[in-house]
N, CA, C and O atoms as a GROMACS GRO file, in nm:
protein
  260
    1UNK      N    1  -3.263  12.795   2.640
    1UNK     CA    2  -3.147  12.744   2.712
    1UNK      C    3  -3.106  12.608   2.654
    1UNK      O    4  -3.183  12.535   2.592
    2UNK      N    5  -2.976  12.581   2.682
    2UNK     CA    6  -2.943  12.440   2.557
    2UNK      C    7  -2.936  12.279   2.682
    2UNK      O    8  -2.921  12.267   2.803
    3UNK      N    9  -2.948  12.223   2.614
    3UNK     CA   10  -2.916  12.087   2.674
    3UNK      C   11  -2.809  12.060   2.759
    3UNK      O   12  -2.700  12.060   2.701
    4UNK      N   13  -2.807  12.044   2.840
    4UNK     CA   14  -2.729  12.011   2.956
    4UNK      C   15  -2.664  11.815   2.925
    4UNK      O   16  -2.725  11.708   2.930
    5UNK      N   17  -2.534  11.847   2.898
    5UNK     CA   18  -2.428  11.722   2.869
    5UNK      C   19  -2.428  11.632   2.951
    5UNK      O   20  -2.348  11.654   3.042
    6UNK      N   21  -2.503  11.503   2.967
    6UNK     CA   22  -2.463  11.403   3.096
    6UNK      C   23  -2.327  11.340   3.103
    6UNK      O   24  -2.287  11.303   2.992
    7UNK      N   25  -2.242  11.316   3.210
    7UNK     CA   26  -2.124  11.312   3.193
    7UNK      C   27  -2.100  11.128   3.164
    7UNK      O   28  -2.146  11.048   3.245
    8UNK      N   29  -2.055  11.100   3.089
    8UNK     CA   30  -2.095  10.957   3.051
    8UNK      C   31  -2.004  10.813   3.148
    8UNK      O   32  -2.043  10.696   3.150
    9UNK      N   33  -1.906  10.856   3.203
    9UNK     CA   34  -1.854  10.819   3.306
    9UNK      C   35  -1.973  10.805   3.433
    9UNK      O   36  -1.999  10.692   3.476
   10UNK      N   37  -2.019  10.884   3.470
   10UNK     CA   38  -2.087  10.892   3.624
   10UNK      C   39  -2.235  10.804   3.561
   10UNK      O   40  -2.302  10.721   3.622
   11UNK      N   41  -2.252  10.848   3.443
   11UNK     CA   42  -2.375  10.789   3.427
   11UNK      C   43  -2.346  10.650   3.404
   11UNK      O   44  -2.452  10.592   3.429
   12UNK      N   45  -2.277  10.583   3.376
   12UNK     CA   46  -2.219  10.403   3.369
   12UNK      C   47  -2.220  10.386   3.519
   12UNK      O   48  -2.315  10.319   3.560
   13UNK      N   49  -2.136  10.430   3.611
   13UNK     CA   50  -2.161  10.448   3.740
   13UNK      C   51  -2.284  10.444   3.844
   13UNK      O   52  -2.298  10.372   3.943
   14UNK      N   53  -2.347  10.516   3.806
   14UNK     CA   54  -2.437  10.541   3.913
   14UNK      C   55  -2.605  10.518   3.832
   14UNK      O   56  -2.644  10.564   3.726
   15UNK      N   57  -2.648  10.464   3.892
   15UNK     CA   58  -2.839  10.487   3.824
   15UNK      C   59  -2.901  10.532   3.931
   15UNK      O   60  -2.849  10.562   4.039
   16UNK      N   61  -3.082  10.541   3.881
   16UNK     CA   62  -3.134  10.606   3.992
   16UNK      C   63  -3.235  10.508   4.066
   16UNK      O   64  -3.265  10.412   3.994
   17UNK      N   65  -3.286  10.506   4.171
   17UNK     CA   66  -3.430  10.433   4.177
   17UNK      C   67  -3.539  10.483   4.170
   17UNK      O   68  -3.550  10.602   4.140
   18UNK      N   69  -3.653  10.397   4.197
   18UNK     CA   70  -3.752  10.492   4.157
   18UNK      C   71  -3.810  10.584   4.280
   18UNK      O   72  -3.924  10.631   4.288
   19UNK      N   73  -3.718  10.595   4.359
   19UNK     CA   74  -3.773  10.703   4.451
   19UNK      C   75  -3.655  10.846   4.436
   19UNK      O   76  -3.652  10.952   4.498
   20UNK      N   77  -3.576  10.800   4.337
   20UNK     CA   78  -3.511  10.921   4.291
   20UNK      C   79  -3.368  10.909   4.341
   20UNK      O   80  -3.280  10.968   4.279
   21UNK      N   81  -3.333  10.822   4.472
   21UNK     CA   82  -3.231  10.801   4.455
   21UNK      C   83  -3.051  10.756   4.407
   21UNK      O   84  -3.041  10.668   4.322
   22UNK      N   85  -2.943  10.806   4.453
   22UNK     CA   86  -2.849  10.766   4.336
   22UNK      C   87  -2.831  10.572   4.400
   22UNK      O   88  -2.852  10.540   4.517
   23UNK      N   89  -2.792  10.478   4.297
   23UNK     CA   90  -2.710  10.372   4.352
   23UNK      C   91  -2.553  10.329   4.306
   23UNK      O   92  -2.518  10.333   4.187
   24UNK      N   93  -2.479  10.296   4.395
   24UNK     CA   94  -2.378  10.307   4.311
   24UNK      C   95  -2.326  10.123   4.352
   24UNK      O   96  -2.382  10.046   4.430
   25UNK      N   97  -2.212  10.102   4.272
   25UNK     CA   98  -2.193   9.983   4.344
   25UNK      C   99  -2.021  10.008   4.431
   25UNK      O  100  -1.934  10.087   4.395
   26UNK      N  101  -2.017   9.927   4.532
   26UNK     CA  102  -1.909   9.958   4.637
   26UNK      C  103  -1.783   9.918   4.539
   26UNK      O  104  -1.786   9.851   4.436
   27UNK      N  105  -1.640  10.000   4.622
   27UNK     CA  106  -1.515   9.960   4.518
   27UNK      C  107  -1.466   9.880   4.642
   27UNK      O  108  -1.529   9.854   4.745
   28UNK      N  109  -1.331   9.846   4.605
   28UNK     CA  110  -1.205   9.699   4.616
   28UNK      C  111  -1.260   9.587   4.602
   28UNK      O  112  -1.239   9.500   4.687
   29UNK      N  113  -1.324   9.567   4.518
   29UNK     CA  114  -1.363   9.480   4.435
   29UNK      C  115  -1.341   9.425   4.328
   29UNK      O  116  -1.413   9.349   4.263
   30UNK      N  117  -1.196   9.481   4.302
   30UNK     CA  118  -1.123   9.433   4.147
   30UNK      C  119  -1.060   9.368   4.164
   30UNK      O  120  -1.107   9.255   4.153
   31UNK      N  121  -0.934   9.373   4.197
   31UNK     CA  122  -0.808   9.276   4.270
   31UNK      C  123  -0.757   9.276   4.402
   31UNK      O  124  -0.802   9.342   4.496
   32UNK      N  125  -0.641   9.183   4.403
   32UNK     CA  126  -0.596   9.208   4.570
   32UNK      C  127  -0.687   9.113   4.667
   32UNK      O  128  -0.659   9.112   4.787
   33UNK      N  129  -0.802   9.030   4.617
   33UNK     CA  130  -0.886   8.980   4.667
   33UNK      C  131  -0.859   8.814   4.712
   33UNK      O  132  -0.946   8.728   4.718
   34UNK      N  133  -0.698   8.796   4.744
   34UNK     CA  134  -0.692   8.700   4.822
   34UNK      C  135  -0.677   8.703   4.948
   34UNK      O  136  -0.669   8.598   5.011
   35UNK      N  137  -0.671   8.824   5.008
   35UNK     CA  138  -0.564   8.877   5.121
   35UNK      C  139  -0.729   8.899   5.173
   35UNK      O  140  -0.728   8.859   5.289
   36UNK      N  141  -0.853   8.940   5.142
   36UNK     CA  142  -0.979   8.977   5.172
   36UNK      C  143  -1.037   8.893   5.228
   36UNK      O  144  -1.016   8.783   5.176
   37UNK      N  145  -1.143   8.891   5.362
   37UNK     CA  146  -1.228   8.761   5.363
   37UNK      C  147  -1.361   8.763   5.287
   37UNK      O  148  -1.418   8.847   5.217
   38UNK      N  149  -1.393   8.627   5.332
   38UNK     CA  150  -1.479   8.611   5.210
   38UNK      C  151  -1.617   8.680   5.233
   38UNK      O  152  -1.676   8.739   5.142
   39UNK      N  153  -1.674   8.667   5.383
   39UNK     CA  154  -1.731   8.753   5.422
   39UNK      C  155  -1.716   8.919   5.381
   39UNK      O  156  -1.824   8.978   5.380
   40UNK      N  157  -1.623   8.985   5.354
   40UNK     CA  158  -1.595   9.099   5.307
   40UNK      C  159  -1.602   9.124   5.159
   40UNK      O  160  -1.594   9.240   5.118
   41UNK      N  161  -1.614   9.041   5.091
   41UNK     CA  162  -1.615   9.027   4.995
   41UNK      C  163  -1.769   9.019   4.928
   41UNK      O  164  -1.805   9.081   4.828
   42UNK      N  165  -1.831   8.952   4.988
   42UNK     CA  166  -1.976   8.910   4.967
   42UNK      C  167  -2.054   9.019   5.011
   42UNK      O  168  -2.159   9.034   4.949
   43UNK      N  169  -2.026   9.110   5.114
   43UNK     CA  170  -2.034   9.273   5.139
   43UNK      C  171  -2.059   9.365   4.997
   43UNK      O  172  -2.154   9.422   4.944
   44UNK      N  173  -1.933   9.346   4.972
   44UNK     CA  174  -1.884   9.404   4.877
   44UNK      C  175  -1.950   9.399   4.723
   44UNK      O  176  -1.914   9.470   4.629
   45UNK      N  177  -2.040   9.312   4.722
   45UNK     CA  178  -2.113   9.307   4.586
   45UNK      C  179  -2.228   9.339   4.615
   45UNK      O  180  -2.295   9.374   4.517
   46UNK      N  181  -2.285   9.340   4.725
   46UNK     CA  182  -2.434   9.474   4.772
   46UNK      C  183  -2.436   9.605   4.704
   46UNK      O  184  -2.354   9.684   4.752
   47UNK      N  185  -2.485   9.637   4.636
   47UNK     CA  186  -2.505   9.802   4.613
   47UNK      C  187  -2.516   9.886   4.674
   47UNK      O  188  -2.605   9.839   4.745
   48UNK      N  189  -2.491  10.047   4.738
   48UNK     CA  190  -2.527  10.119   4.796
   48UNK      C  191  -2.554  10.263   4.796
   48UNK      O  192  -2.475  10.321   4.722
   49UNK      N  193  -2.625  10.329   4.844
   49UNK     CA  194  -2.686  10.441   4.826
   49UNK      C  195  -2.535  10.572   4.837
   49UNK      O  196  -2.434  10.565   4.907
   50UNK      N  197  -2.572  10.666   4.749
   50UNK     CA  198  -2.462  10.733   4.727
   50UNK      C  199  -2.483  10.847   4.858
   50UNK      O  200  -2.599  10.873   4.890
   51UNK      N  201  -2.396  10.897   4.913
   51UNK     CA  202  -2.367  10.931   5.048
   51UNK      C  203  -2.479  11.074   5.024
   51UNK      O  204  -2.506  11.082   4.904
   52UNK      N  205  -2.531  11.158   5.088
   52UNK     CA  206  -2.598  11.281   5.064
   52UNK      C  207  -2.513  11.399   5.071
   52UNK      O  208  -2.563  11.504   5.033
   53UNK      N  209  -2.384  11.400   5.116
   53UNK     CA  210  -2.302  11.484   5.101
   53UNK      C  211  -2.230  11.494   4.926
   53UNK      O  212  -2.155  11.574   4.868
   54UNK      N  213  -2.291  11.380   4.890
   54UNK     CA  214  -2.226  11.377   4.740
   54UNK      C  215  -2.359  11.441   4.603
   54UNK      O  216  -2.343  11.520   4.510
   55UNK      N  217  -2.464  11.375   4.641
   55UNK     CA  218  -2.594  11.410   4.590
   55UNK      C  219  -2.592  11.493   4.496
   55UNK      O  220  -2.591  11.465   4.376
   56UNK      N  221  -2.591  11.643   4.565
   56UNK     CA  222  -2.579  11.778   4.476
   56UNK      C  223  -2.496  11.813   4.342
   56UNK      O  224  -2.521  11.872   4.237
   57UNK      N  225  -2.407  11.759   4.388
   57UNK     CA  226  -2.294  11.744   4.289
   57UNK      C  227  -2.326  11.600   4.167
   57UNK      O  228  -2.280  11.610   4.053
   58UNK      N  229  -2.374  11.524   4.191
   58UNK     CA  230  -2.401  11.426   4.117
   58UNK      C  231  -2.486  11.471   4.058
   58UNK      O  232  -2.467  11.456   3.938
   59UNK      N  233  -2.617  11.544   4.091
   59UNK     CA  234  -2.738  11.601   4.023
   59UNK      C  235  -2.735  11.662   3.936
   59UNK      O  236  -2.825  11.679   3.854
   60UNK      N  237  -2.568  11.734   3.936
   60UNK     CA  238  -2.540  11.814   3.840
   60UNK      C  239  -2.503  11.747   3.701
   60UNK      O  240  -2.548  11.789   3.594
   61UNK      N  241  -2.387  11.600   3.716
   61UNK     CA  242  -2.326  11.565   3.660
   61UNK      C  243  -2.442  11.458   3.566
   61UNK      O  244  -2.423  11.414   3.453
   62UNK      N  245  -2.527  11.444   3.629
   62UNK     CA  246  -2.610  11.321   3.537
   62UNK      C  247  -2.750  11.465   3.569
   62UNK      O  248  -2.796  11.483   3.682
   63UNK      N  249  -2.782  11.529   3.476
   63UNK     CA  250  -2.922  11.597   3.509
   63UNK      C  251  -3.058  11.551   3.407
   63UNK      O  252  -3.154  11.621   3.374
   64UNK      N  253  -3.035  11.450   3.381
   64UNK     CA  254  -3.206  11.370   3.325
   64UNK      C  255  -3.137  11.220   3.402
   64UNK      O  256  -3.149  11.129   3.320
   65UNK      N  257  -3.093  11.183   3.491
   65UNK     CA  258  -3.080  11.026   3.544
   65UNK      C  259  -3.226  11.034   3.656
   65UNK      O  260  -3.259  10.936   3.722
   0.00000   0.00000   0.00000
């Protein structure tokens, strides 16, 4: 059976930890960020765990991450 293609987009995106989970980092975080508080903002650069409704589908898209 042949090698399975990691999709190189999702994999810049997302890594794993070492308990196997995905991390991703949160978006509106590019621009538009005067109108934001700052508190929301400082949120916003936390990392977070990718939802489990998404999982399966990600497993597919990165399959050696």
């Amino acid at each position: 059976m042949p090698k399975i293609k990691t999709k190189r987009a999702a994999a810049k995106r997302f890594s794993t930890t070492g308990t196997g989970k995905l991390k991703r980092n949160k978006a509106y975080k590019s621009h538009i960020l005067t109108k934001k508080t700052t508190k929301r903002k400082r949120n916003l650069r936390k990392a977070a765990m990718t939802d489990a409704t998404n999982v399966k589908n990600m497993k597919k898209v990165l399959p050696y991450c």
